[in-house]
N, C-alpha and C positions, 0 to 999 in steps of 0.2 A: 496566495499560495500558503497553504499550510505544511510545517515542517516538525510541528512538537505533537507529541502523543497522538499520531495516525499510525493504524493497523489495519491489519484486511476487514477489520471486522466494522470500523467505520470511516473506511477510504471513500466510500460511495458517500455518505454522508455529507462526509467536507465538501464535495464535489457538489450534492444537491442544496448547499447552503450558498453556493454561491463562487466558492474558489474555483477556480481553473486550472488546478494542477495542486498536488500535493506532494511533499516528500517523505519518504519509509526509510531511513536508514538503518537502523535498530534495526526495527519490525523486520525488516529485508533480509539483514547479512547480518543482522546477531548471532550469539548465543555459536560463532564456532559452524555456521553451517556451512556445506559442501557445495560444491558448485551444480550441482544438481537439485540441492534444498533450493539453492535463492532463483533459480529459476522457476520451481513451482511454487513458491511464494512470489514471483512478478509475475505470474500467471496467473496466480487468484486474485493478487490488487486490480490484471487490467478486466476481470472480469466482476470484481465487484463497481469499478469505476463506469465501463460498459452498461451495466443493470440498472443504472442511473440513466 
């Protein structure tokens, strides 16, 4: 499981290397978002994770 420098943009990635789950903290719920942002950012991580 990977937990350091994952973003939507290579969640799928980690996934096709081989982990089994990753974590987004940051990427998720940084930067101050609203409860409506970090849902559609765990919407894009399970659809990039999914495309894998």
């Amino acid at each position: 499981m990977s937990t350091s420098s994952v973003n939507v943009d290579n969640a799928g990635e980690w996934i096709r290397l081989g982990c089994v789950a990753v974590g987004a903290g940051g990427a998720l719920t940084g930067g101050g978002k609203t409860a409506d942002e970090i849902t559609e950012m765990a919407q894009k991580f399970i659809a990039a994770v999914k495309a894998v």
